[in-house]
VOPAGU-2260 file (C-alpha; in pm, 1 decimal, decimal comma):
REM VOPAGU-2260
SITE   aa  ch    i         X         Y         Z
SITE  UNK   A    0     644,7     280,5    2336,3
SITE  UNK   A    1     605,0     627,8    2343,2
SITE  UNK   A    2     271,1     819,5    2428,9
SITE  UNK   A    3     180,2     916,2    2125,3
SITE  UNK   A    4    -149,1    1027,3    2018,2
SITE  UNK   A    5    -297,0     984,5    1680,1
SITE  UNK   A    6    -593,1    1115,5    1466,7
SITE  UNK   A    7    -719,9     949,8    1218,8
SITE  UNK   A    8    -890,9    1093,5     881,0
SITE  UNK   A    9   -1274,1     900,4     811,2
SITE  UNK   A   10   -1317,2     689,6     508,4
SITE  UNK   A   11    -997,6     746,4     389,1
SITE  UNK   A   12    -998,4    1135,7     317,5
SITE  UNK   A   13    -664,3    1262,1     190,4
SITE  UNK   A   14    -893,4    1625,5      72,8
SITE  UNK   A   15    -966,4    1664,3     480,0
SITE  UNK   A   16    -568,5    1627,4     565,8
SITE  UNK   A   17    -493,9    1842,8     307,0
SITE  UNK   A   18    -766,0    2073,7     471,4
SITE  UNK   A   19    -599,7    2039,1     827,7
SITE  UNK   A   20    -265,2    2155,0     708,1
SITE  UNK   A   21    -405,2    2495,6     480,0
SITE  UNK   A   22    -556,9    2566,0     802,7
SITE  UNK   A   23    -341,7    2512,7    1051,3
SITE  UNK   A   24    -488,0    2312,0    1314,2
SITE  UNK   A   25    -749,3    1978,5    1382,4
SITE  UNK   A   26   -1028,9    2176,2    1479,0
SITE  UNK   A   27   -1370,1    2048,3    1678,7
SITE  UNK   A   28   -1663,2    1977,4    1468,7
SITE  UNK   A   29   -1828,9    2346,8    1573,7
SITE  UNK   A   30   -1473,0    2566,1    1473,7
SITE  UNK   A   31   -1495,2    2399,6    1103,9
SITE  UNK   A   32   -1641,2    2572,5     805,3
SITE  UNK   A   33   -1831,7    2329,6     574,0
SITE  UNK   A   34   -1720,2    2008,1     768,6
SITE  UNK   A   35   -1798,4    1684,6     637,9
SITE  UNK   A   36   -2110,5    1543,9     865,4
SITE  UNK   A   37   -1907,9    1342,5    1081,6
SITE  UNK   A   38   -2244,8    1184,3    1269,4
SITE  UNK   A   39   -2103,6     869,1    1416,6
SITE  UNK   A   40   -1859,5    1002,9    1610,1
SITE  UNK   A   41   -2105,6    1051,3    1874,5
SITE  UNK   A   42   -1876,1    1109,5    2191,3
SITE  UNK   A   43   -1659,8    1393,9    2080,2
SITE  UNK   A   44   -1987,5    1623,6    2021,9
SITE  UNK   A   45   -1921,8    1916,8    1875,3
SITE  UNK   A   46   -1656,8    2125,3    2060,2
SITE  UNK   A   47   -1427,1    1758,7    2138,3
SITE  UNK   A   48   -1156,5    1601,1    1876,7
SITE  UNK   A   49   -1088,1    1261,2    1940,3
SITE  UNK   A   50    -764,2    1113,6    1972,2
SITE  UNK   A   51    -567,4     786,5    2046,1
SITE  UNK   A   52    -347,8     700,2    2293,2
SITE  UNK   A   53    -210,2     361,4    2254,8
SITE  UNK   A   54     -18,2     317,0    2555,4
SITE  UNK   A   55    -353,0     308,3    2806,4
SITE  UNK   A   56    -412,9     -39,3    2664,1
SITE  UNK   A   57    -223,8    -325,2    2673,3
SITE  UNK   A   58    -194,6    -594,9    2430,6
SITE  UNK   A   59    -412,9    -832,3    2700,9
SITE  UNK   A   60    -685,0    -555,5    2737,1
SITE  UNK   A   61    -699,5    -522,8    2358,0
SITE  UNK   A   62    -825,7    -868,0    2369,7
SITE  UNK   A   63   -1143,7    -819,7    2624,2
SITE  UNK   A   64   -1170,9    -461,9    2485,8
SITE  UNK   A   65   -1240,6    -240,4    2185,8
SITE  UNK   A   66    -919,9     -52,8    2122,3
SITE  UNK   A   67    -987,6     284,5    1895,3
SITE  UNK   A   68    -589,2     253,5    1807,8
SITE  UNK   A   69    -695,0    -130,8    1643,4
SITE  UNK   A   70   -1013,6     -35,7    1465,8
SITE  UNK   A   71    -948,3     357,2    1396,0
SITE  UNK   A   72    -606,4     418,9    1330,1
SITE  UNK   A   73    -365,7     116,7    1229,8
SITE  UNK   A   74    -412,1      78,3     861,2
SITE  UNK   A   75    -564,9     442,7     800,8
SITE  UNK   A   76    -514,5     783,4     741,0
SITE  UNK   A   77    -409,8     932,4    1018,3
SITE  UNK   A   78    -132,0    1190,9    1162,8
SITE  UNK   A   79      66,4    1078,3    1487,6
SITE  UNK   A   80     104,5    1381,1    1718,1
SITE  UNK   A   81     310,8    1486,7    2007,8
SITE  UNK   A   82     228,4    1437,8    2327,5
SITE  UNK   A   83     295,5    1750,0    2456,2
SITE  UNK   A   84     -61,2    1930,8    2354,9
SITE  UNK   A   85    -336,2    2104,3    2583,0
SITE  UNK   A   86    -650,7    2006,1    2721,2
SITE  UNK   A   87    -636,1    1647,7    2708,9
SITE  UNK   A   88    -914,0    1463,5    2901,8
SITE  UNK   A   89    -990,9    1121,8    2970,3
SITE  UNK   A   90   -1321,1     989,5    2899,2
SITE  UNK   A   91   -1536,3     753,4    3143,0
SITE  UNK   A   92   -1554,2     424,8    2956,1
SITE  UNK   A   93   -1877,5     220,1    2865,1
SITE  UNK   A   94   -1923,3    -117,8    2720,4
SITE  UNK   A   95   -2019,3    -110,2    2352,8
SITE  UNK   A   96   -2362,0    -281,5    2477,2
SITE  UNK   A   97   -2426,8     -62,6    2755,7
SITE  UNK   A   98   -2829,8      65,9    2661,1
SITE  UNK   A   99   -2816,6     364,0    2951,5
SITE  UNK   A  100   -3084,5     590,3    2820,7
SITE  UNK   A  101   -2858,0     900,9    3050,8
SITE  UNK   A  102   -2564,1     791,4    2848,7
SITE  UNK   A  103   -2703,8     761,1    2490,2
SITE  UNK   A  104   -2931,7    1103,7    2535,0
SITE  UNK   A  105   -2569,0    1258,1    2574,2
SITE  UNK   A  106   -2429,4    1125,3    2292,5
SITE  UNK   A  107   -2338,0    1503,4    2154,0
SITE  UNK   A  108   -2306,1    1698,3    2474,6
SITE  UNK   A  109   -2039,4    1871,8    2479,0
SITE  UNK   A  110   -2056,9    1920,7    2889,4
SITE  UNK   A  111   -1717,9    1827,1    3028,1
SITE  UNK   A  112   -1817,5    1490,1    3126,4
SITE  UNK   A  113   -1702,3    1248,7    2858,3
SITE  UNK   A  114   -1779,0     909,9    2735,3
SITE  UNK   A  115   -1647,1     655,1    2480,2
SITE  UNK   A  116   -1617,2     327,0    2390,9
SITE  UNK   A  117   -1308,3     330,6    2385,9
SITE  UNK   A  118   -1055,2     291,6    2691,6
SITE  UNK   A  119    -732,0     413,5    2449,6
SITE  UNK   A  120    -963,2     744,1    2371,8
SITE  UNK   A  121    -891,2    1072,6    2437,0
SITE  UNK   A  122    -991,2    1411,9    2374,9
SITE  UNK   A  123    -971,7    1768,2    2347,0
SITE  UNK   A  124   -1159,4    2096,8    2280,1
SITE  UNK   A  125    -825,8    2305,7    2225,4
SITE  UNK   A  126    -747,5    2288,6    1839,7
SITE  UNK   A  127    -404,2    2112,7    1789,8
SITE  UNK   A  128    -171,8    2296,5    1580,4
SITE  UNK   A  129     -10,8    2135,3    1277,5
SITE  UNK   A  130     352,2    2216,9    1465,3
SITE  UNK   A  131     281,1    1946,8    1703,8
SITE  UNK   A  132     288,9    1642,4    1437,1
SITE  UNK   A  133     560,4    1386,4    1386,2
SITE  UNK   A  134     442,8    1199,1    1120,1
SITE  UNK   A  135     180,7    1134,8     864,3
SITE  UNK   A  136      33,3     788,2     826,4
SITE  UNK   A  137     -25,3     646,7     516,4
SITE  UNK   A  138    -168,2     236,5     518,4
SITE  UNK   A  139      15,3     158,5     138,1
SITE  UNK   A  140    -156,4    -192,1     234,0
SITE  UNK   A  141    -535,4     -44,4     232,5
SITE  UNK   A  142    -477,3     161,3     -82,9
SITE  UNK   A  143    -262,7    -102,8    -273,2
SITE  UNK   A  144    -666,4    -270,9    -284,9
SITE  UNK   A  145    -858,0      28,1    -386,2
SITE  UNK   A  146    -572,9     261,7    -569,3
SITE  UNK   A  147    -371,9     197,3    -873,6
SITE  UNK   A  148      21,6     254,9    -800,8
SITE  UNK   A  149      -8,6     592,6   -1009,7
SITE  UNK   A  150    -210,2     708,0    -798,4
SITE  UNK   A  151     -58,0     588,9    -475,6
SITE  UNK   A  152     242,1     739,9    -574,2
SITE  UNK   A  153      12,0    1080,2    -636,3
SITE  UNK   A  154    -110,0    1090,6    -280,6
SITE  UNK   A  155     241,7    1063,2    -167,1
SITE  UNK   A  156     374,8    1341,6    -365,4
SITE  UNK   A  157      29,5    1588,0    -330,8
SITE  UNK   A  158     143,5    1543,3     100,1
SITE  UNK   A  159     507,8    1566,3     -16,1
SITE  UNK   A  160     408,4    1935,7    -140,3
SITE  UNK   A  161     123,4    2037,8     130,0
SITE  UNK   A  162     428,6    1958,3     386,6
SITE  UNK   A  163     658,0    2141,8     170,1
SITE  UNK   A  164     437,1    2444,0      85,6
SITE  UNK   A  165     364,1    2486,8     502,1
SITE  UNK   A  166     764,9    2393,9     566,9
SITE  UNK   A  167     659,7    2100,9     797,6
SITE  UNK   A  168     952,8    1868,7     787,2
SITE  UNK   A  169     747,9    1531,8     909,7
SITE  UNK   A  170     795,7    1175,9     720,6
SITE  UNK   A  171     523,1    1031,7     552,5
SITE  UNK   A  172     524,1     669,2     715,7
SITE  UNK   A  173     307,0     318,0     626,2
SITE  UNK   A  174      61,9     306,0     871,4
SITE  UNK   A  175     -14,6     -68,1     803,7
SITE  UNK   A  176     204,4    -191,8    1040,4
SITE  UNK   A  177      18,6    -214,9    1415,5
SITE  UNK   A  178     410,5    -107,4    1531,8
SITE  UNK   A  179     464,2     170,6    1267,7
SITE  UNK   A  180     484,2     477,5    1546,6
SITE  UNK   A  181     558,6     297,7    1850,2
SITE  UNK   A  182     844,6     545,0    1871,7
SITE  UNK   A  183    1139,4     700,0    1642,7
SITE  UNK   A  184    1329,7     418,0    1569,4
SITE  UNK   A  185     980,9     234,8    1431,7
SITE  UNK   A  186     887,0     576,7    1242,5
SITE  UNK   A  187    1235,7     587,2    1070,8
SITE  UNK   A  188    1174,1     188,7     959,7
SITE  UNK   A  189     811,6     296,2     841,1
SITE  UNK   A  190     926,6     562,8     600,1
SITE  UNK   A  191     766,6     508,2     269,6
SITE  UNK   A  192    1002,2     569,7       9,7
SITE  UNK   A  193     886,4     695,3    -293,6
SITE  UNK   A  194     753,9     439,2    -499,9
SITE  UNK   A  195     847,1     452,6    -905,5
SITE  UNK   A  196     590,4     480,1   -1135,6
């Protein structure tokens, strides 16, 4: 399994991808112009993005403990990136039900002391650039519910142009599957191919 990290896109938002990629980077909540109030993701504050690194959990933690890659980024929007960006920190884990008045006053800090839920988090305050992604994840499952296949098939050719239009020469895969980035070999099988109308 490679060391991937991933970012995902809340509730869904293909007009926020689309954003990412005319400007060039995932930014922190502070560097964005007329960002979308993105209030419950407390522990990133305002100058952190938050990312996901599957391999710091195993499949027995993942039973004892929240994983961000389960709940945040299997079966969503979301972009898998290299490994090889800066700034990465590790935040201090606490349980879901910890009620630390220290902790929860902090929610938004953006001191260099960090927190999550999460023990596959990670974060950043250095804006990753669009050249460091390897594929874009698209859950066909999720939208096959909410989306007719017109405009599944839309989505998939409105990223086929943004990626086109920026020369970015990623895959678009089906980010159903709890395998579909694990490494190449599972990004080539997750491919979506163009659906017919």
């Amino acid at each position: 399994m490679e060391s991937y990290f991933y970012h995902r896109f809340r509730n869904f938002n293909l007009d926020t991808l689309l954003r990412v990629f005319d400007s060039g980077f995932i930014l922190p909540r502070k560097m964005i112009v007329n960002g979308v109030d993105d209030a419950n993701n407390i522990f990133n504050g305002n100058s952190y993005i938050s990312l996901v690194q599957k391999t710091l959990m195993t499949d027995d933690m993942c039973r004892y403990f929240r994983s961000a890659y389960n709940e945040l980024i299997q079966g969503n929007l979301c972009v898998v990136i290299s490994s090889e960006i800066d700034g990465i920190v590790y935040p201090n884990y606490i349980d879901f039900g910890f009620d630390d008045s220290s902790v929860f006053n902090n929610k938004n800090d953006d001191s260099s002391y960090r927190y999550s839920y999460y023990m596959d988090e990670v974060q950043t305050a250095i804006p990753i650039p669009i050249s460091k992604f390897i594929a874009i994840g698209y859950p066909i499952a999720h939208f096959t519910r909410e989306k007719t296949k017109d405009e599944i098939v839309n989505d998939i050719i409105t990223i086929k142009k943004k990626l086109n239009d920026k020369k970015i020469n990623i895959p678009i895969i089906d980010s159903t599957n709890s395998e579909f980035a694990d490494d190449e070999k599972q990004i080539e099988l997750s491919k979506i191919k163009l659906l017919h109308r």
